[in-house]
C-alpha positions in Angstrom: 31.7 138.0 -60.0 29.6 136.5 -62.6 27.7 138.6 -65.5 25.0 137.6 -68.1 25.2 139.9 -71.0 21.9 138.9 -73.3 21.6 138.7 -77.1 21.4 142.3 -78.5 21.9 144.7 -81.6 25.1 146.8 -80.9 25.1 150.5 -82.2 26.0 154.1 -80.9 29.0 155.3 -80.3 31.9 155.0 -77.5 35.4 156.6 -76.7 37.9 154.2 -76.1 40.4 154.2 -72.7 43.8 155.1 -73.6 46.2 152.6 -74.7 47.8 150.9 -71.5 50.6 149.6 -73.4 51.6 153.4 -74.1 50.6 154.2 -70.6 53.0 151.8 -69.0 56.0 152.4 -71.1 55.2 156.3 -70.4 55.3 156.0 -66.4 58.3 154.0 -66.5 60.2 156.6 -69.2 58.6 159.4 -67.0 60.1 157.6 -63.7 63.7 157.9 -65.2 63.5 162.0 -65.7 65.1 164.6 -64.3 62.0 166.6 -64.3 58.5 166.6 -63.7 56.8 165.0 -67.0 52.7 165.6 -67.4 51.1 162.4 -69.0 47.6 162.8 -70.8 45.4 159.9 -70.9 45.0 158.0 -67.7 42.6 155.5 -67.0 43.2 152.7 -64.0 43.8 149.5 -64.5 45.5 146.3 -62.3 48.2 146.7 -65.1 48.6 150.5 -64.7 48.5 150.3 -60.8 51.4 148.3 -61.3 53.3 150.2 -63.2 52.7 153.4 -60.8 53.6 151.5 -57.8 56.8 150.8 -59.5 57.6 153.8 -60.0 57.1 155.0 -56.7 59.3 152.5 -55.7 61.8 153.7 -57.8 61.6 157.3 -56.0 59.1 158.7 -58.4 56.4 161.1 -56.6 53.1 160.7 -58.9 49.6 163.1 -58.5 46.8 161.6 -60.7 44.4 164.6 -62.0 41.5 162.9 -63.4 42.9 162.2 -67.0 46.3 163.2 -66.1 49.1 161.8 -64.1 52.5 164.1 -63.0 55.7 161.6 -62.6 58.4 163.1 -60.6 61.6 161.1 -61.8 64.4 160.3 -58.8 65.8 157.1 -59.8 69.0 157.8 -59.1 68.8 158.7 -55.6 66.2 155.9 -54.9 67.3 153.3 -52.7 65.1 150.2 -54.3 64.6 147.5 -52.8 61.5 145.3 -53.8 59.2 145.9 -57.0 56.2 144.2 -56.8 54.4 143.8 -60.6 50.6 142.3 -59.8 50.0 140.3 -62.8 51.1 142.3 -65.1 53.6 140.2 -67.5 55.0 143.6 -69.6 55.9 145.3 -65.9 57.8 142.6 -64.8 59.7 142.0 -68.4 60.1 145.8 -68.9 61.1 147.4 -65.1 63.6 144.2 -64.6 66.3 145.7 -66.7 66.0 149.5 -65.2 66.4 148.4 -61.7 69.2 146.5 -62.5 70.9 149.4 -63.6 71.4 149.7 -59.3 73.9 148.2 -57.7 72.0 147.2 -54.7 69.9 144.0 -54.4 66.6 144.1 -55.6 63.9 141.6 -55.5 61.2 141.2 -58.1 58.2 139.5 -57.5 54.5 139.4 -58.5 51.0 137.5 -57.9 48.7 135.2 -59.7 49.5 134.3 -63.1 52.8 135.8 -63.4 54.1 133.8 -60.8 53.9 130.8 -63.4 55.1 132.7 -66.5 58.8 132.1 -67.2 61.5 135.0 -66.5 64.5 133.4 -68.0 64.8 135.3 -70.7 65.7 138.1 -67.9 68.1 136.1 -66.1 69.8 135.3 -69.6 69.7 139.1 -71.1 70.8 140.7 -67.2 73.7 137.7 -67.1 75.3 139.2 -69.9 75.4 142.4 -68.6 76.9 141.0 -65.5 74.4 141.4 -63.2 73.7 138.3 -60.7 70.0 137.1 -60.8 68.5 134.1 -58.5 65.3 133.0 -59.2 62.8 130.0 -58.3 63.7 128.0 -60.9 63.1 130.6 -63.4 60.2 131.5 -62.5 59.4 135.1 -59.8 60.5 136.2 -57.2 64.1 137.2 -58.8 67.1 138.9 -56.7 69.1 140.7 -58.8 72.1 142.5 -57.9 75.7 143.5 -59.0 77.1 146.3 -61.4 75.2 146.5 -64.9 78.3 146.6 -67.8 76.9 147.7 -70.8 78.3 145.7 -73.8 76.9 143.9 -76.7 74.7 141.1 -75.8 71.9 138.8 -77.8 68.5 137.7 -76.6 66.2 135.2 -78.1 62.7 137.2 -78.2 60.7 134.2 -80.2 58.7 134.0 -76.8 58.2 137.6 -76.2 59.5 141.4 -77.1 58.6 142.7 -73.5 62.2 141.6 -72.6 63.4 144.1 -75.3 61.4 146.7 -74.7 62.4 146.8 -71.2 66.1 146.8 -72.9 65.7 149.6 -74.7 64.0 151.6 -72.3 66.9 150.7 -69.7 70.1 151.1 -71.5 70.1 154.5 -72.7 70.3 155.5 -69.2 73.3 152.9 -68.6 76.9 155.0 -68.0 77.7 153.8 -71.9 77.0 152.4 -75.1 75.8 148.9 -75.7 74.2 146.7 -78.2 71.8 144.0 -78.4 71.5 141.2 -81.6 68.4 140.0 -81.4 66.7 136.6 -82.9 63.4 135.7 -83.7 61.6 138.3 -82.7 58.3 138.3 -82.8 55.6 141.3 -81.8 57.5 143.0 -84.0 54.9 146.0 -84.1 55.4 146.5 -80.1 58.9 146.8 -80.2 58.4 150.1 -82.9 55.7 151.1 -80.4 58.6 151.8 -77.9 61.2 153.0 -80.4 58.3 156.2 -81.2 57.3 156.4 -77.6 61.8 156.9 -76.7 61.9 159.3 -79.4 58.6 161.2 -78.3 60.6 161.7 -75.0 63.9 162.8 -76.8 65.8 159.5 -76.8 67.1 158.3 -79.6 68.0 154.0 -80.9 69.4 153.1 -83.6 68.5 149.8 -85.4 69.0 147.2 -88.3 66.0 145.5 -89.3 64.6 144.8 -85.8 67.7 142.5 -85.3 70.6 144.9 -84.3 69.7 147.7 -82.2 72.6 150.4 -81.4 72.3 152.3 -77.6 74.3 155.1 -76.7 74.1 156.2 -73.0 73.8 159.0 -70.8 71.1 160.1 -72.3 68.6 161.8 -70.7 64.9 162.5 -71.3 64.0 166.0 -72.9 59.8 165.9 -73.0 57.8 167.1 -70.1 54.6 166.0 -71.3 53.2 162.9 -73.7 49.8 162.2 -74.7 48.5 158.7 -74.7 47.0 157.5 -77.7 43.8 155.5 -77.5 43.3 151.6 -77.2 43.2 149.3 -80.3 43.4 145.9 -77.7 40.4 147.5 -76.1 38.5 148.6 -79.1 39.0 145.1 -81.1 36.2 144.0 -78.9 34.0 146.9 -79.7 34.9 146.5 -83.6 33.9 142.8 -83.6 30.6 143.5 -82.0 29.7 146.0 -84.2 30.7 144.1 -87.2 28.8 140.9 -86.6 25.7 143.0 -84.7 24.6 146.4 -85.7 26.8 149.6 -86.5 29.5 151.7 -83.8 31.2 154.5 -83.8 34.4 154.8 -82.0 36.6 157.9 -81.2 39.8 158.2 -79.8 41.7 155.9 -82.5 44.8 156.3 -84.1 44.8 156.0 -87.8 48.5 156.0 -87.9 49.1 154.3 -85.0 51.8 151.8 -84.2 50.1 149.3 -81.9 50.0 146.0 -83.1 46.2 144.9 -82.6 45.5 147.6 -85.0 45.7 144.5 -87.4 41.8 143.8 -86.1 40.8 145.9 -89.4 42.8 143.7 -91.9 40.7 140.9 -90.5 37.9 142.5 -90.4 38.0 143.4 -93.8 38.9 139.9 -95.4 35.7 138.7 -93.1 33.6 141.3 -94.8 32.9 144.2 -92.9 32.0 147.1 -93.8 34.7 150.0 -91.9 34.7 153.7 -92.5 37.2 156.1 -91.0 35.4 159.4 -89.7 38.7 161.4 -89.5 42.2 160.6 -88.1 40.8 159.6 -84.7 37.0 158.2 -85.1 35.8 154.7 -87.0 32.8 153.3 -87.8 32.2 149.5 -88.1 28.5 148.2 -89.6 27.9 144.4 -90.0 27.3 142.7 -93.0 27.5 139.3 -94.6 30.3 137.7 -92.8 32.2 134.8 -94.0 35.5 132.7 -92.6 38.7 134.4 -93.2 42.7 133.4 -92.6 44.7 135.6 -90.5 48.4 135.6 -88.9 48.1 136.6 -85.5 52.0 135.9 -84.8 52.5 139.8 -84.1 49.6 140.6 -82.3 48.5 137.4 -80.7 46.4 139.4 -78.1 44.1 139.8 -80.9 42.6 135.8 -81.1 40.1 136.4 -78.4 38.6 139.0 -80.5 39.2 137.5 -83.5 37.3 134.0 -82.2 34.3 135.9 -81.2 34.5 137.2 -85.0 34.7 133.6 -86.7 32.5 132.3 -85.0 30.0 134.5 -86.2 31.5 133.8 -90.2 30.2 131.3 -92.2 32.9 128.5 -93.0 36.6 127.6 -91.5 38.3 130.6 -90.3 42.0 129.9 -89.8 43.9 131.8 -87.2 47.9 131.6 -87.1 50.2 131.7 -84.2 48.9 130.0 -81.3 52.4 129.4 -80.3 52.4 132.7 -78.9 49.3 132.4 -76.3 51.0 129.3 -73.9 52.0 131.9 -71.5 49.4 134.6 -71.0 47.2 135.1 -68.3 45.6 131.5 -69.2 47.0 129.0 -71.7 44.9 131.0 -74.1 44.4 128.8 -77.0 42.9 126.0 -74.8 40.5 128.6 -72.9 39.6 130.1 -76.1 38.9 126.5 -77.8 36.9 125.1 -74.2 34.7 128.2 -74.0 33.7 128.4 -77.7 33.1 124.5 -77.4 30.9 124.7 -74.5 28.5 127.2 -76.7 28.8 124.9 -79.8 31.3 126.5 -81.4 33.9 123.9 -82.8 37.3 124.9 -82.3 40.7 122.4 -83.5 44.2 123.5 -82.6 46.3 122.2 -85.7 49.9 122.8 -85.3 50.6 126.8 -84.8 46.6 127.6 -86.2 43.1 127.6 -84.7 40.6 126.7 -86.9 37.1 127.7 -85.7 33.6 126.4 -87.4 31.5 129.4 -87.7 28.2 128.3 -86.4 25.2 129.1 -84.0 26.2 130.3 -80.7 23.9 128.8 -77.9 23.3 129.9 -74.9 25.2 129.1 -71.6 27.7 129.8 -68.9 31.6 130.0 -69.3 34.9 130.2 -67.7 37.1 133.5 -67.9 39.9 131.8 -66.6 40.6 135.0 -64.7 41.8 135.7 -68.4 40.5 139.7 -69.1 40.4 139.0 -72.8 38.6 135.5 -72.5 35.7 137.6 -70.3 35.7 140.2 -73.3 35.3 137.4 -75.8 32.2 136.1 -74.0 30.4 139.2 -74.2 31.0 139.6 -77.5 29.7 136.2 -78.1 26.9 136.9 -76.2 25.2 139.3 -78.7 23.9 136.5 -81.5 23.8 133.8 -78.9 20.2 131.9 -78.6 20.1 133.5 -75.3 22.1 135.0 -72.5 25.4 133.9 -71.9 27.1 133.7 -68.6 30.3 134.8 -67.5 32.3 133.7 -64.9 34.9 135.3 -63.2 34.4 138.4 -65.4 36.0 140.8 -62.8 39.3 139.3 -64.7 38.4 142.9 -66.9 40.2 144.8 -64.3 43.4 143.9 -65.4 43.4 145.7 -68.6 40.0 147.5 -69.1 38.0 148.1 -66.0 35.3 150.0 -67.1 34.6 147.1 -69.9 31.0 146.2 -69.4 29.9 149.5 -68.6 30.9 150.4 -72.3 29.7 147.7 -73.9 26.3 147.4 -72.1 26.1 150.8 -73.2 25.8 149.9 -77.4 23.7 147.1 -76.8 20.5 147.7 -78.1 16.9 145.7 -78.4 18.1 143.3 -76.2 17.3 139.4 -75.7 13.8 139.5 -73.2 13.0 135.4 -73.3 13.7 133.1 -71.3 16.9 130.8 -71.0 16.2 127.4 -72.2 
């Protein structure tokens, strides 16, 4: 599915989705209860999907109520066999390590993209807790089987902290204490946004500077309901366009919050933009002069997209750190970011772990998603101070994280483009 999103202002006011990184590590704390927990803030996704029809794999009955969703825990009677994780990278890092607390042989697997992302930093972590894991030369389906002894072990998490999080959900429900040492870490951020989201639902981890992290078990979860917080990946989008196009409102934010793309305002900020915060919940974003700005995106590399729609609308270099971190996401992103910025005239060098983008004028034309969400999301972004309409293609990839996408985002654009494409 292709869409052409035309040069506009963008103003008004929208209500972000909830945060689907809180929403999947919710279902899959729910899933392990011994009790029916409520969760507040639902909104469908492919990623979200995933994570229910994991859980219902993993005995968990689930009724969706609108904005609501009811998980009915019964993992420990479950007989699992198969979990099947779409594309979703976090699902398959984070439900590996609590179905491996069965004995019996279960086979992960997944579609798409995910079936080239590497999993052996799960075989590594799960081999030291002496589980046996096959896998196709690292890569999905895995079979993983054998009793789970909790002990101390130590991961490498310079590639990702999904592993970890899926650690820390798991152990605490393991039959006794372990520990894991943990190097490099990166996505630091994510890994405190599952250490609040534990202790919302009444488990507790201990840890030392991010790099030793202390797990009794038996525990058991003690909340029967959790509220999901909104969006920040999601709103970065809607932040950029307002910043380089007009004025926005959004609601639904967390001023406090933990999630690591809340780091779009420091850059914003050091481009020049002009941000108010309503209350604890509700920001507004109005453009102004814009000009190139350095940023270290190690943490929260899901934020370049956004962040390359926003420098190429500064004047000057605009220097973005940590590209390392995008080789393995839905696309190579650094190299679909660079090609689709490139094809609308937008100079983009990869210099060793930064992206340096030329602010310049955007022209019009047709790009690639890469069946990437947040390469579709850059585009129409782009879109609004191109010379005219820009095309994308493959923009269904939105699905995967933010369905409802375009329907927001058509829904700020204002005064929009009515020439003709040259």
């Amino acid at each position: 599915m292709n869409r052409i999103i035309s040069p506009a202002t963008f103003s008004g006011s929208l209500k972000v989705p909830p945060s689907k990184s809180y929403l999947q590590r919710a279902i899959a704390i729910a899933a392990m209860a011994n009790h029916a927990v409520e969760i507040d803030g639902y909104a469908p996704s492919n990623d979200v999907d995933a994570a229910i029809a994991i859980a219902k794999n993993m005995g968990s009955e689930i009724e969706i109520h609108q904005q609501k969703i009811i998980v009915k825990g019964n993992f420990n009677a479950a007989n699992i066999s198969a979990i099947h994780c779409g594309e979703a990278g976090l699902s398959a890092r984070m439900f590996a390590p609590i179905v491996a607390l069965k004995e019996e042989k279960v086979i992960i697997t997944g579609e798409g993209s995910l079936l080239h992302r590497p999993m052996h930093m799960i075989i590594a972590a799960l081999q030291q807790l002496g589980k046996t894991v096959n896998s196709n030369n690292g890569l999905l389906p895995l079979e993983i089987s054998g009793k789970l002894i909790p002990q101390k072990i130590k991961i490498d998490a310079s590639e990702s902290s999904q592993l970890l999080t899926g650690l820390l959900i798991a152990l605490p429900f393991s039959k006794s204490n372990s520990e894991i040492e943990v190097t490099q870490l990166k996505s630091i951020p994510y890994i405190q946004m599952t250490l609040d989201i534990l202790q919302q639902f009444g488990i507790n981890i201990q840890h030392t500077n991010y790099r030793n992290f202390f797990i009794e078990g038996n525990q058991k979860v003690q909340s029967n309901n959790y509220t999901v917080e909104g969006d920040w990946s999601g709103a970065a989008f809607h932040l950029v366009a307002a910043a380089i196009a007009g004025n926005a409102e959004l609601e639904g934010l967390n001023k406090n919050s933990a999630q690591a793309d809340k780091a779009i305002l420091e850059a914003l900020k050091n481009a020049g933009a002009k941000i108010n915060w309503i209350s604890n919940t509700s920001i507004k974003t109005e453009k102004e002069k814009l000009n190139a700005f350095d940023f270290d995106a190690t943490h929260c590399p899901d934020l370049f997209p956004p962040l390359a729609a926003l420098a190429a609308n500064c004047n000057g270099i605009s220097k973005i750190k940590g590209i390392h971190r995008l080789l393995h996401k839905e696309s190579n992103r650094a190299l679909s970011i660079q090609s689709e910025l490139q094809k609308l005239g937008i100079n983009v060098e990869l210099k060793n772990d930064e992206m340096w983008i030329y602010g310049g004028k955007i022209s019009e034309g047709k790009i690639y998603s890469h069946k990437d969400h947040r390469i579709a999301m850059m585009g129409a972004v782009l879109a609004l101070n191109a010379a005219a309409p820009i095309e994308i293609e493959a923009a269904e990839a939105v699905q995967k994280s933010y369905p409802t996408f375009f329907e927001d985002f058509n829904t700020c654009q204002k005064n929009r483009y009515k020439g003709i494409s040259r």
